[in-house]
TORKOLKE-997402 format. One line per 4 residues: number of its first residue (from 1); their letters; for each residue x, y, z of N, C-alpha, C, O, CB. Coordinates in Angstrom, 3 decimals, padded with zeros to 6 digits. Glycine has a CB too. Layout:
BEGIN
NUM) a) X,Y,Z,X,Y,Z,X,Y,Z,X,Y,Z,X,Y,Z  ...
END
This chain:
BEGIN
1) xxxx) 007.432,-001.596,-009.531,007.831,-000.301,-008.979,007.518,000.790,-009.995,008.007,000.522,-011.093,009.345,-000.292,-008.606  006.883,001.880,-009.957,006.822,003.093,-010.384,007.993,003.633,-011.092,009.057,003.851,-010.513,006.520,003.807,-009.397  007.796,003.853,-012.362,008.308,004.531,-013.083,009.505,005.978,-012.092,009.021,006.818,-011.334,006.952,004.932,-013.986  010.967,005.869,-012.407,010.920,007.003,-012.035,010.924,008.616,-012.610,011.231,009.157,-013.672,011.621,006.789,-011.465
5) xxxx) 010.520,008.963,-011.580,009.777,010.607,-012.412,011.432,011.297,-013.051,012.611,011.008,-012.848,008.737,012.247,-010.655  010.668,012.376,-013.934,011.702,013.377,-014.163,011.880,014.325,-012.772,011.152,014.537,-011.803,011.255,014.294,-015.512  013.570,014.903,-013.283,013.619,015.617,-012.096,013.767,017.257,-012.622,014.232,017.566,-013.719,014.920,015.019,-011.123  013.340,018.088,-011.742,013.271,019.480,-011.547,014.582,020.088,-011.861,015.355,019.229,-012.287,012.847,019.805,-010.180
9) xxxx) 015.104,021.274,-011.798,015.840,022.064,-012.119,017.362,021.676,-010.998,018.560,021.497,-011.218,014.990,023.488,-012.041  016.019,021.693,-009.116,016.731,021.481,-008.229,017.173,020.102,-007.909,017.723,019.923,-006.822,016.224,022.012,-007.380  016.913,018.587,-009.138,017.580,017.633,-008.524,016.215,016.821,-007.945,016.294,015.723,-007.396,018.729,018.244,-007.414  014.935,017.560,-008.166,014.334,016.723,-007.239,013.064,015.821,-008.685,013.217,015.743,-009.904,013.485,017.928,-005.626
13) xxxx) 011.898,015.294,-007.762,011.199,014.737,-009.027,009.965,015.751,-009.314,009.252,016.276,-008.459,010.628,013.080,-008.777  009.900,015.871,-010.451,008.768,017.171,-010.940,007.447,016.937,-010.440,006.751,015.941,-010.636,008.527,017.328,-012.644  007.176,017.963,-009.770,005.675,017.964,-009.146,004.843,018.136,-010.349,005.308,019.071,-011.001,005.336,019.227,-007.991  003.558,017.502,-011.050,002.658,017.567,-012.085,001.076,018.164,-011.616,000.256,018.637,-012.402,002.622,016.081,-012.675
17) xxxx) 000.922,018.033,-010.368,-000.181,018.608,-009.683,-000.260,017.953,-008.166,000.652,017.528,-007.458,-001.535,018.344,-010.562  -001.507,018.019,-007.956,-002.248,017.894,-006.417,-003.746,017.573,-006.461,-004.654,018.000,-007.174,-002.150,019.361,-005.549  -003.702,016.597,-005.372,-004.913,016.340,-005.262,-005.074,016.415,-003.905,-004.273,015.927,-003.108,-005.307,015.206,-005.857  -006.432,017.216,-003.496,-007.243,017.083,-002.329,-007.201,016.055,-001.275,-008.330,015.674,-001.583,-008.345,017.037,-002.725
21) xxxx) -007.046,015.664,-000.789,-006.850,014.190,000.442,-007.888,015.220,001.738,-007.969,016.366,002.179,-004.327,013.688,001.214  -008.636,013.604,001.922,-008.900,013.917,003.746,-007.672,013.004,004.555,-007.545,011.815,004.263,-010.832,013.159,004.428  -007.027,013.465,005.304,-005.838,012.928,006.024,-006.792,012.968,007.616,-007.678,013.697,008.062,-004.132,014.106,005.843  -005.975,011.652,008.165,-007.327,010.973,009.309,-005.488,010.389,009.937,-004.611,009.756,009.349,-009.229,009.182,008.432
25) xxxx) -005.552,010.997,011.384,-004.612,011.022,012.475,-005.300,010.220,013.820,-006.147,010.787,014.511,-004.237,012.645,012.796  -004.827,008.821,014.108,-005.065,008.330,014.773,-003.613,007.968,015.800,-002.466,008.142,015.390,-005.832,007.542,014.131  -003.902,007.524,016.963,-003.503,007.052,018.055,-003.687,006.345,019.231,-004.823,006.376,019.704,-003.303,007.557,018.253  -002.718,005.631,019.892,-002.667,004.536,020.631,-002.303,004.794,021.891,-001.072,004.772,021.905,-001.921,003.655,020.130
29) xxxx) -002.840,005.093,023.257,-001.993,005.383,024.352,-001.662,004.234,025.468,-000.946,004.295,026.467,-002.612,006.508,024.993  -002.367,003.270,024.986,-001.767,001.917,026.000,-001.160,001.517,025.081,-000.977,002.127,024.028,-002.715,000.685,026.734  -000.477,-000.371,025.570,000.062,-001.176,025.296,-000.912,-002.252,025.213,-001.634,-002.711,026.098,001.028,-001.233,025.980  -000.780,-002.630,023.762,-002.182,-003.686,023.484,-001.700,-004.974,024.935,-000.625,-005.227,025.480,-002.137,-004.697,021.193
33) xxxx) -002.920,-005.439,025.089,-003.286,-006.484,025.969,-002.943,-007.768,025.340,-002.129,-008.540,025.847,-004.720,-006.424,026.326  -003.792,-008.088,023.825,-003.879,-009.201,023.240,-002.433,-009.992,023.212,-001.321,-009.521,023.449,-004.457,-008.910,021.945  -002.662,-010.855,022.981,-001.618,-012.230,022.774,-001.426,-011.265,020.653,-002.273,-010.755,019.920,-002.944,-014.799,023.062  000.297,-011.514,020.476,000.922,-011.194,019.294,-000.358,-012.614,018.229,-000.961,-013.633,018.567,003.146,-011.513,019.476
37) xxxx) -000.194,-011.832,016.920,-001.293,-012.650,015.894,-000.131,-013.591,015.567,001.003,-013.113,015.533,-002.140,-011.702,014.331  -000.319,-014.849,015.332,001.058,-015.682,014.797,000.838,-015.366,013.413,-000.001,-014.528,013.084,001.189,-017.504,015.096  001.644,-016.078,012.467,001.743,-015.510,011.193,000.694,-016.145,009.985,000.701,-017.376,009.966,003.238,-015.694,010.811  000.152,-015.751,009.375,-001.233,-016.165,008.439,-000.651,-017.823,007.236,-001.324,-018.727,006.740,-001.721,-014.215,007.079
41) xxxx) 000.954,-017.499,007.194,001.438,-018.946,006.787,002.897,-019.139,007.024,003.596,-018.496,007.807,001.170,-019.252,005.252  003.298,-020.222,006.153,004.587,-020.513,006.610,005.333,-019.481,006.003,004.894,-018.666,005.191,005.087,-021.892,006.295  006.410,-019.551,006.411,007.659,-018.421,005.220,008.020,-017.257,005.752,009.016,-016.649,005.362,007.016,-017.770,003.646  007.009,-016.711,006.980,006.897,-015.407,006.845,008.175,-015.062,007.716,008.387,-015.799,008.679,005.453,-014.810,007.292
45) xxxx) 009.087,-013.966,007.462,009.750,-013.606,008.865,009.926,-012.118,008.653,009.733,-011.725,007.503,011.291,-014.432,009.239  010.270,-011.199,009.597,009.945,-009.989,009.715,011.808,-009.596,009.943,012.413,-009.976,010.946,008.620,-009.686,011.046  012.522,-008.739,008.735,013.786,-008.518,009.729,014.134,-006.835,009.612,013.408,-006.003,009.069,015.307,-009.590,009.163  015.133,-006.642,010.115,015.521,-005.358,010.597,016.316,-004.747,009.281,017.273,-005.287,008.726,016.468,-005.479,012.040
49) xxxx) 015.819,-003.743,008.986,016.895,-003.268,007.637,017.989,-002.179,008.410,017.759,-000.996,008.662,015.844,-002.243,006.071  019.163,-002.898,008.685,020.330,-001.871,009.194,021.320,-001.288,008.054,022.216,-001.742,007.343,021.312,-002.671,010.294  020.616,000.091,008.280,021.266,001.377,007.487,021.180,000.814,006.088,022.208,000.617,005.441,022.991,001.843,007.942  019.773,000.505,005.519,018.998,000.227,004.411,020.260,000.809,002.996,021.122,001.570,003.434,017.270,001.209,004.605
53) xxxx) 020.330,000.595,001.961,021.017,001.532,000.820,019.485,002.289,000.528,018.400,001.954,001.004,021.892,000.518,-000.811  019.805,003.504,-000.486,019.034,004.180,-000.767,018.295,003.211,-001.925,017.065,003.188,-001.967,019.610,005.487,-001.028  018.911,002.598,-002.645,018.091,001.929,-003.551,017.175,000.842,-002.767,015.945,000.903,-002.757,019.000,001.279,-004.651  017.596,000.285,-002.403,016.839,-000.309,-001.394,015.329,-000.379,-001.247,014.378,-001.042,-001.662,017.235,000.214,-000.410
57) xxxx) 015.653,000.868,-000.267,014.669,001.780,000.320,013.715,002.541,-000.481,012.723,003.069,000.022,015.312,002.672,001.015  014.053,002.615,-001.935,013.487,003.466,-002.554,012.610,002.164,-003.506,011.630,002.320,-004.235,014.582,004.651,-003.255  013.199,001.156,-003.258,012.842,000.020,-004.119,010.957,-000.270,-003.130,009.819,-000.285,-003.599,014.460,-001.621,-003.955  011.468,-000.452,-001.673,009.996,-000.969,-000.849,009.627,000.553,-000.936,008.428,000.571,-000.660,010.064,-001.835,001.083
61) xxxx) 009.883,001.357,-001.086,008.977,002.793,-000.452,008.022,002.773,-001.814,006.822,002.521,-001.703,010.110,004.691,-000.165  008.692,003.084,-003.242,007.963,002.914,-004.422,007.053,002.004,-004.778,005.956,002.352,-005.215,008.631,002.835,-005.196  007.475,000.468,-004.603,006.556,-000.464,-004.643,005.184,-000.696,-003.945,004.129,-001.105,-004.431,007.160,-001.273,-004.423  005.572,-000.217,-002.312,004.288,-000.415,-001.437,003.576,000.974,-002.177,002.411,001.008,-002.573,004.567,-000.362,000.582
65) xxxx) 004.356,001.872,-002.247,003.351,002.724,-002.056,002.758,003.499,-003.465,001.655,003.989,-003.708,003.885,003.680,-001.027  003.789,003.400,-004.134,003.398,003.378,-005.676,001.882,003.481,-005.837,001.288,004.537,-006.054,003.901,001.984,-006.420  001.380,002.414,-005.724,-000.589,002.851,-005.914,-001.235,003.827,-005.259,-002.303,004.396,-005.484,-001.634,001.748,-005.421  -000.285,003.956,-004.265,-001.468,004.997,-003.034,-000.572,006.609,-003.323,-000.643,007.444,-002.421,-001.294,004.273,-000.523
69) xxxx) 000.151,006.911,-004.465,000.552,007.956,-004.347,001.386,008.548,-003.529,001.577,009.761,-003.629,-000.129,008.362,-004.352  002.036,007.773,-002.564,002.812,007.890,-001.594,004.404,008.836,-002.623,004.995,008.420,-003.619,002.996,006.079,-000.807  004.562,009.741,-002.076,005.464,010.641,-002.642,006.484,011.606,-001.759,007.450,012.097,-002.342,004.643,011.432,-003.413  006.302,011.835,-000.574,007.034,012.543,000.194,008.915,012.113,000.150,009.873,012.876,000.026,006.258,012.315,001.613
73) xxxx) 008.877,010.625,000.307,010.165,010.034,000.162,010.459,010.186,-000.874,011.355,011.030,-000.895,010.368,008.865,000.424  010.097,009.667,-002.327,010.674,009.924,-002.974,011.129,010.990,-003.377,012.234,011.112,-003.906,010.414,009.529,-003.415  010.110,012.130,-003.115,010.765,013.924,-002.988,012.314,014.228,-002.852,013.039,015.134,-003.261,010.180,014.717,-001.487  012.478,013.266,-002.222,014.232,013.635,-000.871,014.967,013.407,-001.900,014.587,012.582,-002.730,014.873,012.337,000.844
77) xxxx) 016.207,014.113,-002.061,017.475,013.678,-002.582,017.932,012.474,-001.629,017.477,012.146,-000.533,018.557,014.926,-002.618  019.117,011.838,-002.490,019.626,010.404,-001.595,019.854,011.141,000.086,019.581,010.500,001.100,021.580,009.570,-002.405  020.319,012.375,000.114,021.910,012.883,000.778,020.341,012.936,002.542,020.598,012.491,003.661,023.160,015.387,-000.312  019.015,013.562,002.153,018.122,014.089,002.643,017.520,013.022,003.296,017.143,013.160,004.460,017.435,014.796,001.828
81) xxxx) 017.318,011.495,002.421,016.697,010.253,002.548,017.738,009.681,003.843,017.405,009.520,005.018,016.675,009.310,000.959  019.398,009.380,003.085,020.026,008.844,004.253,020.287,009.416,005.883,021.068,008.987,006.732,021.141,008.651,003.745  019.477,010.355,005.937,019.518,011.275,007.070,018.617,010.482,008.153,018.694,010.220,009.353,018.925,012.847,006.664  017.625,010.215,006.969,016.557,009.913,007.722,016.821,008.024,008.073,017.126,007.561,009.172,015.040,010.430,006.738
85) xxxx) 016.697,007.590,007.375,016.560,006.040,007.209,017.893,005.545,007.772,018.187,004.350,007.815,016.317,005.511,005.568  018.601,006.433,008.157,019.713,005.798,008.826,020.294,006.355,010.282,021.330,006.134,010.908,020.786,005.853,007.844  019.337,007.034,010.473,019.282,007.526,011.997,018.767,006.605,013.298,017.638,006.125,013.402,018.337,008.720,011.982  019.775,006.481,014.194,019.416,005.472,014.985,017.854,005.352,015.648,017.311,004.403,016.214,020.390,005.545,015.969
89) xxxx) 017.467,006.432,015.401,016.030,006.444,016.146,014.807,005.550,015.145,013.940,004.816,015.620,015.493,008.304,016.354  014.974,005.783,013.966,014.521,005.171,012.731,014.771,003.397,012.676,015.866,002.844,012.781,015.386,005.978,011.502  013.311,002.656,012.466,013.487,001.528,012.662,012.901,000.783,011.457,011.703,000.888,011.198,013.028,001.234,013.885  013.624,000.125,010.811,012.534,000.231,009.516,012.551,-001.653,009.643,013.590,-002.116,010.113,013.318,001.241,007.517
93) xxxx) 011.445,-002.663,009.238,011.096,-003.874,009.199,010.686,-004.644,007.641,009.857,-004.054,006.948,010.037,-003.838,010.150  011.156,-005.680,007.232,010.999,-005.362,006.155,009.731,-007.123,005.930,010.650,-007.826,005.508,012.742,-005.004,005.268  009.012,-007.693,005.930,008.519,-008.261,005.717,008.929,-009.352,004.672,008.616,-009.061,003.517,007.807,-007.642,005.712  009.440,-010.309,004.810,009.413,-011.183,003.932,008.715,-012.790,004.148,008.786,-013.349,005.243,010.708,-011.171,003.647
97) xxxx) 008.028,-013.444,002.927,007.369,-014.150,002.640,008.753,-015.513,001.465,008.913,-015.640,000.251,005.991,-013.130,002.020  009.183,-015.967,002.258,009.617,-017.418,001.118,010.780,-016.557,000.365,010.963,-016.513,-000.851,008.027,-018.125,-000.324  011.516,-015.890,001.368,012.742,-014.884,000.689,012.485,-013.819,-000.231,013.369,-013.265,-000.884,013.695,-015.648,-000.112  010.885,-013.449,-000.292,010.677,-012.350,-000.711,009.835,-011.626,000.026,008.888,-011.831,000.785,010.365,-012.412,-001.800
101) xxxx) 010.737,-010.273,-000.615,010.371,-009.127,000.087,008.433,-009.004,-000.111,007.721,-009.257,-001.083,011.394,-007.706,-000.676  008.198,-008.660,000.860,006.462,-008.742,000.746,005.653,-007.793,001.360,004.472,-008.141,001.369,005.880,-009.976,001.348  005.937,-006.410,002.022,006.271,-005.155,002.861,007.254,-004.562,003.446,008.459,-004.787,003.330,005.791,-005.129,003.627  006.592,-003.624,004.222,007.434,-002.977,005.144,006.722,-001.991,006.143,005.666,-001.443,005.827,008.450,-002.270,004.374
105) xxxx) 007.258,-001.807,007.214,006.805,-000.981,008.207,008.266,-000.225,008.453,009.407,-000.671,008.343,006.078,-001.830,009.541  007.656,001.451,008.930,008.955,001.899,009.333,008.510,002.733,010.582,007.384,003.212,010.718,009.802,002.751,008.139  009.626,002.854,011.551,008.919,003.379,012.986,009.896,004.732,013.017,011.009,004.641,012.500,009.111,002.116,014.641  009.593,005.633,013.454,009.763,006.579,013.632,009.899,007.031,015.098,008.817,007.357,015.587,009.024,007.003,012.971
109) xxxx) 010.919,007.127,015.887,010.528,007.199,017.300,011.897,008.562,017.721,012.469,008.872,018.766,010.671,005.280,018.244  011.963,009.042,016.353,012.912,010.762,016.994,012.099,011.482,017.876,012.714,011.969,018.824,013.275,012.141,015.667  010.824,011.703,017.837,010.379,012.366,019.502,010.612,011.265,020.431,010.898,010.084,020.236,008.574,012.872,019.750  010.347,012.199,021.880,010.997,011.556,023.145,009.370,010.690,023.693,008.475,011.525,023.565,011.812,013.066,024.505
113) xxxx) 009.064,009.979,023.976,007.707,008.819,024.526,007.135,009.075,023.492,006.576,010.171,023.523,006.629,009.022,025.988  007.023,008.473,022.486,006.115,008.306,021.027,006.830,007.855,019.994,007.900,008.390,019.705,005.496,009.609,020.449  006.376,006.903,019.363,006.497,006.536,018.034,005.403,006.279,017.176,004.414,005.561,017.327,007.173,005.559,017.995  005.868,007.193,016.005,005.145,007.361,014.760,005.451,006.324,013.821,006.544,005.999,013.356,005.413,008.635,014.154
117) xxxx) 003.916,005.697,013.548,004.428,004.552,012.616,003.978,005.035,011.372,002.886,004.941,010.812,003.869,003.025,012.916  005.437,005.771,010.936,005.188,006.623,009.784,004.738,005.497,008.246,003.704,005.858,007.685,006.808,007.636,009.575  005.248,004.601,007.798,005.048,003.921,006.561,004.885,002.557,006.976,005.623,001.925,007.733,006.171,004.107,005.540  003.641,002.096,006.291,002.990,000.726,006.492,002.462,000.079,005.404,001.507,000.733,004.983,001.961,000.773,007.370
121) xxxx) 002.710,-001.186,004.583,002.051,-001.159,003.782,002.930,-002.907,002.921,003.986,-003.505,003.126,002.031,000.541,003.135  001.815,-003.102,002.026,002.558,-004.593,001.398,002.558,-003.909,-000.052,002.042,-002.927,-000.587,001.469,-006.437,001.529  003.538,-005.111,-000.448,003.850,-005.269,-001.982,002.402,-005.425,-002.778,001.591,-006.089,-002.132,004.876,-006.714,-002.260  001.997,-005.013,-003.864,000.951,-004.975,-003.993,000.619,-006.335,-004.573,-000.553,-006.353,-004.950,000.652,-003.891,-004.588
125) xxxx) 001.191,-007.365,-004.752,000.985,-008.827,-004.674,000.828,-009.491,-003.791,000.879,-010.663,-004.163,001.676,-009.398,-005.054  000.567,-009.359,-002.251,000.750,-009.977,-001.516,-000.347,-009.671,-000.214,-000.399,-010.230,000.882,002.048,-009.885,-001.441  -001.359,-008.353,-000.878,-002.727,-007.742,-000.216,-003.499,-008.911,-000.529,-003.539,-009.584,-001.559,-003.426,-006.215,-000.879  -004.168,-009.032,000.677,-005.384,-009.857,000.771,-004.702,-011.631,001.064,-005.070,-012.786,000.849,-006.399,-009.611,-000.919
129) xxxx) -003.974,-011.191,001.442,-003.354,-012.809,002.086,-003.533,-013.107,003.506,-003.512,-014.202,004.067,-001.679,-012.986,001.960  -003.776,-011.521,004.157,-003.739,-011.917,005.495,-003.131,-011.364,006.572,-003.428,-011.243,007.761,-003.367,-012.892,005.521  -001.539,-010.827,005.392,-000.748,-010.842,005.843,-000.654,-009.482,006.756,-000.223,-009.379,007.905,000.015,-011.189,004.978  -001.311,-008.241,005.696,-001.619,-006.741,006.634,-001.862,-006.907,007.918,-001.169,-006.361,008.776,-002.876,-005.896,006.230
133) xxxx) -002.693,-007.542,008.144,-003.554,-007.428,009.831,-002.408,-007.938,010.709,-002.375,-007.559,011.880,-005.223,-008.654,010.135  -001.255,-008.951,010.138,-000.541,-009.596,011.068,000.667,-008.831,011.408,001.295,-008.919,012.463,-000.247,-010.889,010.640  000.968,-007.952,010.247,002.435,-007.218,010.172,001.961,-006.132,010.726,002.765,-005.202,010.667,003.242,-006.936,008.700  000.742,-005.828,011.361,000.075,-004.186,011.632,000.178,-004.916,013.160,001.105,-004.527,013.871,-001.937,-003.468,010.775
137) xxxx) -000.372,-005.545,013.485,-000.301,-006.361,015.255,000.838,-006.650,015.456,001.105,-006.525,016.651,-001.078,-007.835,015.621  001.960,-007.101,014.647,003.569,-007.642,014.979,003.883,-005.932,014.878,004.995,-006.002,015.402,004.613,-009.029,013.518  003.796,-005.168,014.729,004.304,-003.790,014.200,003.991,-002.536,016.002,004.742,-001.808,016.653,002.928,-003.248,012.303  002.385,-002.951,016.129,001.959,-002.790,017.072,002.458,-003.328,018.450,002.254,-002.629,019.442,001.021,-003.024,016.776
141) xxxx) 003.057,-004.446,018.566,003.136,-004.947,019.875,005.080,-004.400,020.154,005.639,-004.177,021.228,002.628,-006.997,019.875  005.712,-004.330,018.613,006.634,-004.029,018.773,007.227,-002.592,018.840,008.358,-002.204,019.134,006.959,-004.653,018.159  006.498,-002.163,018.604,006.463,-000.674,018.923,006.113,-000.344,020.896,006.815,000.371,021.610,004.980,000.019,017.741  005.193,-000.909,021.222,005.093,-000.701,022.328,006.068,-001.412,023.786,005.835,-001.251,024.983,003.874,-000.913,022.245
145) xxxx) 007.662,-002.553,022.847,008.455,-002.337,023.855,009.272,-001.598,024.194,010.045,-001.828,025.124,008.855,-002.937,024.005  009.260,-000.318,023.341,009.851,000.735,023.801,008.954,001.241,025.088,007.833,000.800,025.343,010.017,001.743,022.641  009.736,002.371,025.949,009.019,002.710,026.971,008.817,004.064,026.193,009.603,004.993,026.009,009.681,002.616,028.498  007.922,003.936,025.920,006.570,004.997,025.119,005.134,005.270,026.153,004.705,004.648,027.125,005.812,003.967,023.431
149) xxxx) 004.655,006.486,025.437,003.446,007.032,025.984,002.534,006.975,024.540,001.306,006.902,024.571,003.694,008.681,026.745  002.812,006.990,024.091,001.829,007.346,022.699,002.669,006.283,020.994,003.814,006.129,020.568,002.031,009.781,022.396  001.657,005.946,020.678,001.878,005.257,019.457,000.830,006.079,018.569,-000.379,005.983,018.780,001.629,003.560,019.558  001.394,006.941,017.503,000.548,007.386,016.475,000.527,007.294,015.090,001.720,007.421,014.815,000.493,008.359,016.589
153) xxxx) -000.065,007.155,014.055,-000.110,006.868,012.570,-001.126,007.947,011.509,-002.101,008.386,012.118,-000.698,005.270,012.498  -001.059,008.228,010.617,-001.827,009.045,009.463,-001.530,008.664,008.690,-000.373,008.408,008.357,-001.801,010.260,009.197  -003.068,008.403,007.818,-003.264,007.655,006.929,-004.339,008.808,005.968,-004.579,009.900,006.483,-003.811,006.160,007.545  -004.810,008.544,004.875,-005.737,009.663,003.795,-006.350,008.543,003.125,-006.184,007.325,003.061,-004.791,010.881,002.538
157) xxxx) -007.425,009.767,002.464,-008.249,008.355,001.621,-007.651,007.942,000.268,-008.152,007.127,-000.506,-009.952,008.720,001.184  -006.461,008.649,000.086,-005.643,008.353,-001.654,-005.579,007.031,-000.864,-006.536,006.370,-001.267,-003.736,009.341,-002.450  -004.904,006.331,000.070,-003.990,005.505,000.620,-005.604,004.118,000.592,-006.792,004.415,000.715,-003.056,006.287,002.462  -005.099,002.906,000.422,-005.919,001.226,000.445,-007.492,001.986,001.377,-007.550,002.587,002.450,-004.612,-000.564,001.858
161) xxxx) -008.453,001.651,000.498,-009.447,001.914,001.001,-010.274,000.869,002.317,-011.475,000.850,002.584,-010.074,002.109,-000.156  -009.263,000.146,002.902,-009.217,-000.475,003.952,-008.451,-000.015,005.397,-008.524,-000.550,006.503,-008.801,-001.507,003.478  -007.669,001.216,004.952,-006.390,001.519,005.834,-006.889,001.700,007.081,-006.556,001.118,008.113,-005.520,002.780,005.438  -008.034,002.878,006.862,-008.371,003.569,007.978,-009.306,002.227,008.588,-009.238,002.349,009.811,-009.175,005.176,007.642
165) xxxx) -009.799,001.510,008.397,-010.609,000.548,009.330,-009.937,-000.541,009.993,-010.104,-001.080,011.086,-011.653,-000.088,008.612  -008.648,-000.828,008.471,-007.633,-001.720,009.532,-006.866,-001.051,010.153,-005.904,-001.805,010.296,-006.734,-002.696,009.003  -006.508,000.368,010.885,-005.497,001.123,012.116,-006.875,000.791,012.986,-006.685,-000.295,013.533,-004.797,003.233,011.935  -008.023,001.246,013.280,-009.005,001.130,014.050,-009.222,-000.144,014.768,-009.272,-000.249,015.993,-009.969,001.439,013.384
169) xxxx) -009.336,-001.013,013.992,-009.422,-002.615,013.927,-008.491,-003.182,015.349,-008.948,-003.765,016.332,-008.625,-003.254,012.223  -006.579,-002.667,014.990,-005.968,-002.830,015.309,-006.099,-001.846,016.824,-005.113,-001.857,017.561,-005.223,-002.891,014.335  -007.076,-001.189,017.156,-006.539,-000.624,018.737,-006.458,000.843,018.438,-007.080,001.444,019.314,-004.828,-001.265,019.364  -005.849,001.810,017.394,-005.771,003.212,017.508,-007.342,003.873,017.292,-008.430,003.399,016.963,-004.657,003.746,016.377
173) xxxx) -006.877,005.138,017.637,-008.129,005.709,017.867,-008.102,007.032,017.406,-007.132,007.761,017.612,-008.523,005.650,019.222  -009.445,007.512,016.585,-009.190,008.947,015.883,-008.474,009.696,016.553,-008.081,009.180,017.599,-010.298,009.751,015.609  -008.087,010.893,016.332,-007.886,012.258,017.731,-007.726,012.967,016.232,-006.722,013.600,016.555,-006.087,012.344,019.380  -007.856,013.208,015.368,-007.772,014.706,014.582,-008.419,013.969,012.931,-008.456,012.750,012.759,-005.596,015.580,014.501
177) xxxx) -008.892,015.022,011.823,-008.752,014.934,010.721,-009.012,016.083,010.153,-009.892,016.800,010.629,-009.299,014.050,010.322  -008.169,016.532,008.840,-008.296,017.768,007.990,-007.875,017.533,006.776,-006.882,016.826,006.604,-007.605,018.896,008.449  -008.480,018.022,005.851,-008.514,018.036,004.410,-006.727,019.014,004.155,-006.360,020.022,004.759,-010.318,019.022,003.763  -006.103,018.369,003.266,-005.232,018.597,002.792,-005.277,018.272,001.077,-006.143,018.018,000.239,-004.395,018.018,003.609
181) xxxx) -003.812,018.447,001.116,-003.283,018.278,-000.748,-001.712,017.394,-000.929,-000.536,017.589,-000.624,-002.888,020.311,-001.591  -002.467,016.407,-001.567,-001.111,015.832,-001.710,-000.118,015.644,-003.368,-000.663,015.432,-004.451,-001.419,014.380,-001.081  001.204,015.772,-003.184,001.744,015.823,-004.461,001.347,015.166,-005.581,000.935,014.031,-005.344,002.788,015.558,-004.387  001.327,015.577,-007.003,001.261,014.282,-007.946,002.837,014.437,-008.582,003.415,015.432,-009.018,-000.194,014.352,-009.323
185) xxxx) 003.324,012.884,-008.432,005.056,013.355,-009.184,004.448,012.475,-010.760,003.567,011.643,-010.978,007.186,012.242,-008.039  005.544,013.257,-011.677,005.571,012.338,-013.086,005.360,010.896,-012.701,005.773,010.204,-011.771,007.089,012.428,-013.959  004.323,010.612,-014.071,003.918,009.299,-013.779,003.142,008.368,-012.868,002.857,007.171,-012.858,004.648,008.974,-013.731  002.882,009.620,-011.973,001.881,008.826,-010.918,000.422,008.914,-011.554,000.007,009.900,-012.164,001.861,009.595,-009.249
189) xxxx) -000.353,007.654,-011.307,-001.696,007.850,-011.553,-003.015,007.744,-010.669,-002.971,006.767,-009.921,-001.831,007.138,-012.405  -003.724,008.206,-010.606,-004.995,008.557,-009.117,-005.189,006.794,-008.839,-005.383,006.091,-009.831,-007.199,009.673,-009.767  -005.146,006.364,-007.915,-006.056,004.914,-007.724,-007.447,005.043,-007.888,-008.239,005.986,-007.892,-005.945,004.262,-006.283  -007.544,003.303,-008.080,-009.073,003.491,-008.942,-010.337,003.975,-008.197,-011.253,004.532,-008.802,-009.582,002.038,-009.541
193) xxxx) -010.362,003.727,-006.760,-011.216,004.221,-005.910,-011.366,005.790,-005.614,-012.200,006.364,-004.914,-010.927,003.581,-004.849  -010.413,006.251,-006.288,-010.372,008.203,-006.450,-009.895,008.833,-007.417,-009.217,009.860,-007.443,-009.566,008.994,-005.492  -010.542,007.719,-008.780,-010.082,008.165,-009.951,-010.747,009.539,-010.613,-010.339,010.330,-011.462,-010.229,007.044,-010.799  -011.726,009.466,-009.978,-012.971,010.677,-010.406,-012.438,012.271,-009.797,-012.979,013.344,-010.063,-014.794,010.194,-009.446
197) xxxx) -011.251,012.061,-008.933,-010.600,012.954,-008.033,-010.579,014.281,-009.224,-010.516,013.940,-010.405,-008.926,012.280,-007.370  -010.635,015.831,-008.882,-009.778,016.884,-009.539,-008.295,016.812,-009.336,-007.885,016.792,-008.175,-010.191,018.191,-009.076  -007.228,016.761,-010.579,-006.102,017.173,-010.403,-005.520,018.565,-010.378,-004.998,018.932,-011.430,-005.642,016.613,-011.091  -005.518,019.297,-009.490,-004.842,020.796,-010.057,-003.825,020.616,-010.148,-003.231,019.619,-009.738,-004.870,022.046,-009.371
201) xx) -003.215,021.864,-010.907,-002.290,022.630,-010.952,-001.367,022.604,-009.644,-001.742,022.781,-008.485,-002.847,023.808,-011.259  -000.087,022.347,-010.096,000.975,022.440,-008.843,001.209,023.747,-007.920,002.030,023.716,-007.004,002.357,022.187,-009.427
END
């Protein structure tokens, strides 16, 4: 897990700069057809985190996402985080492999026919097992027993330089992309595939 950052004046973690991102918005308007992927080995089971603790939560949010710069959550004070992660509409899954934790997916379904599958992603020990493609199709099929119209996700190129081909892979489909800027907090460092990136100024 990522170092945690210093915090700001206001309590929060110190912004150190920004980097450029192309951010790529895809979506799903059926209900996949396919038969669910069974699981890539033994061990695996997928369970429900009810009303997560903040450490917790801050433990899979940092870890998965730690490499890819993922920073918005950790931004939140606890008081801002438990708002979110513990709102009944909020569905968060936590992936485990042989009693360890090994991802997480979190669904987002506070608008009315849509859910946003806002955070997706594995422990960074446990990429390239298999296991992504299966927790992205178990994630997918379970999202769509809600009675929904739209399943959507955004992803950038800071984020696994596989992301955007495995949402595609899986059934969603472009509908938008625009260049943005995303935070750098203390201690974060560029991944190696966009190490050459400019950092500005906050």
């Amino acid at each position: 897990m990522p170092d945690t950052p210093a915090q700001d004046a206001t309590g929060r973690p110190k912004v150190v700069g920004r980097v450029q991102a192309t951010v790529s918005y895809l979506e799903m308007l059926e209900r996949p057809v396919s038969a669910p992927l069974q699981p890539p080995a033994e061990g695996c089971e997928i369970v429900k985190a009810i009303r997560p603790t903040v450490a917790f939560y801050r433990f899979l949010y940092g870890t998965v996402g730690g490499p890819w710069l993922w920073w918005s959550r950790r931004y939140l004070r606890d008081e801002e985080l438990v708002a979110i992660i513990h709102d009944e509409k909020v569905d968060i899954r936590v992936l485990w492999v042989h009693g360890v934790p090994a991802g997480f997916v979190e669904f987002d379904g506070r608008e009315d026919g849509e859910v946003e599958l806002a955070f997706f992603g594995l422990m960074p020990e446990f990429i390239g097992r298999g296991l992504g493609r299966y927790l992205l199709d178990w994630s997918v099929h379970h999202a769509w027993r809600r009675p929904i119209r739209r399943l959507w996700v955004h992803t950038c190129d800071l984020d696994h330089p596989r992301a955007l081909a495995g949402y595609e892979n899986a059934g969603f489909s472009l509908f938008d992309r625009e260049q943005s800027y995303e935070n750098l907090l203390e201690n974060m460092t560029l991944p190696q595939h966009v190490a050459d990136r400019i950092i500005e100024a906050p």
